[in-house]
N, C-alpha and C positions, 0 to 999 in steps of 0.2 A: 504494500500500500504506500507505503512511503521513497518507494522506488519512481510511483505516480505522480507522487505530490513533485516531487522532487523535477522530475522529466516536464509536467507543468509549468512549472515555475518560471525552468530555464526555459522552456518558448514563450512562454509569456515575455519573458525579461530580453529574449534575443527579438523578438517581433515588438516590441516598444522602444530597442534601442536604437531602431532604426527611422524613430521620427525625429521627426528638426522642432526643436525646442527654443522659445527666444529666451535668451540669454540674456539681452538688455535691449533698450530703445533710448532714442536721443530726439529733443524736437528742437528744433530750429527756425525760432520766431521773425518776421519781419514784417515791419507794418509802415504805412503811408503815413510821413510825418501828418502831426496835426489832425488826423484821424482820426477814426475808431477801424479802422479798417487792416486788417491784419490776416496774415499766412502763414503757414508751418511748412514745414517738410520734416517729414516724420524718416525717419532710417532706424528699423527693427535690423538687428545682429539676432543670429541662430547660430546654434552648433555646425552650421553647415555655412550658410549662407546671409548674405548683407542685401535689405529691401528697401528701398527706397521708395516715399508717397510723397507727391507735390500737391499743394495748393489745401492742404487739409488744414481745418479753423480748430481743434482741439474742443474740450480739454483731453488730454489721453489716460486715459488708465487701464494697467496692466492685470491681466486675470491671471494669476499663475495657476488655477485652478481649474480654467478651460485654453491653458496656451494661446489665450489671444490680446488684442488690444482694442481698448474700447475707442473709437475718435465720435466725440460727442457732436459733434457737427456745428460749435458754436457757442453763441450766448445771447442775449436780448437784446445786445447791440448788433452783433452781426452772425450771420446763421447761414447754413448750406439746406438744401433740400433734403438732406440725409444726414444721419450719424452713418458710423464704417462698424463694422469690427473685424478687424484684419487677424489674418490665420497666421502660422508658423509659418506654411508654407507661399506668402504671400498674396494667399487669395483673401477675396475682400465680400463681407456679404452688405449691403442698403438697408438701412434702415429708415424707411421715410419718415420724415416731421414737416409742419408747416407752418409753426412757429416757433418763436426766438425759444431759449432751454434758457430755463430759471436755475436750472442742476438736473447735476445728471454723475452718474459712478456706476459704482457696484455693490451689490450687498452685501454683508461683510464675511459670507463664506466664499465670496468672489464667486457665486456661479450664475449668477444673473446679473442684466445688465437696467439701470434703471433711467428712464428722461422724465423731468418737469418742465412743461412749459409753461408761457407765461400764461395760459389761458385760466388757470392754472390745472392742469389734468396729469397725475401720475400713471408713466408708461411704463410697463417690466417686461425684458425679455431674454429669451434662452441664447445659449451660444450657437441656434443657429439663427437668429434675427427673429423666430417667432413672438409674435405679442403675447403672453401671458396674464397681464391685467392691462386692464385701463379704466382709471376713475378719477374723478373728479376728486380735487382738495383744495384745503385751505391756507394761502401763504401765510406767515407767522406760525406752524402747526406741525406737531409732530405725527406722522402719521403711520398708523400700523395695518399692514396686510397679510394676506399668506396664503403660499405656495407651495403645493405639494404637502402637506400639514405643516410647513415651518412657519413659522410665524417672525415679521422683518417689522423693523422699525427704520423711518426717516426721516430729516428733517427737510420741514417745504420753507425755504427761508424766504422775503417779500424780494420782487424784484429790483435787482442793482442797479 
């Protein structure tokens, strides 16, 4: 039995070693004097490979928990028609919005990805772009949900 567990294991461990893992990320901000108006370029590092995204509005945050990164697609001054969540292997799924993000992250077992916008409607979703709630709330307000029986807390802070 433990000749099994054991032979498991290592393919498990040999068929996982072989995915590209980001290892770090770097953003690189520039914006139109006297503006509000600003750009990234995002360059994700892997065990393997270096990626490079232009024109991306942030804010970024890393899932170590689904290997990817979140690009929130903005903020209330200036917004993309989409948040990103970009993979290891550089591919990138859409997530549309269509208005300015009040906040926006991850919940704190990092496996969902969460947007507020200014309307103000909290949005959750999985790592693969699917919507999993979407409700209305209150800015100044802390607000509790739940996923799968977890149960997540956030804060809706008033628009900046």
């Amino acid at each position: 039995m433990h000749k099994y567990l054991l032979l498991l294991a290592l393919l498990y461990f040999n068929v996982h070693a072989a995915d590209e893992v980001i290892a770090s990320f770097d953003e690189k901000r520039t914006c139109v004097p006297e503006t509000d108006d600003c750009q990234s370029t995002l360059t994700i590092s892997t065990n393997r490979n270096v990626y490079v995204f232009e024109n991306l509005l942030g804010s970024f945050h890393h899932s170590t928990t689904n290997n990817q990164i979140f690009d929130c697609g903005g903020d209330t001054l200036s917004y993309a028609p989409n948040a990103n969540l970009i993979n290891a292997n550089g591919s990138m799924l859409r997530i549309a919005h269509n208005n300015g993000i009040a906040e926006c992250g991850l919940t704190p077992d990092q496996r969902y990805y969460f947007i507020i916008d200014e309307t103000p409607v909290l949005s959750v979703y999985d790592n693969t772009a699917r919507l999993l709630l979407s409700k209305p709330v209150s800015f100044q307000s802390t607000v509790k949900y739940k996923i799968n029986n977890l149960v997540y807390e956030v804060w809706v802070p008033g628009i900046p």
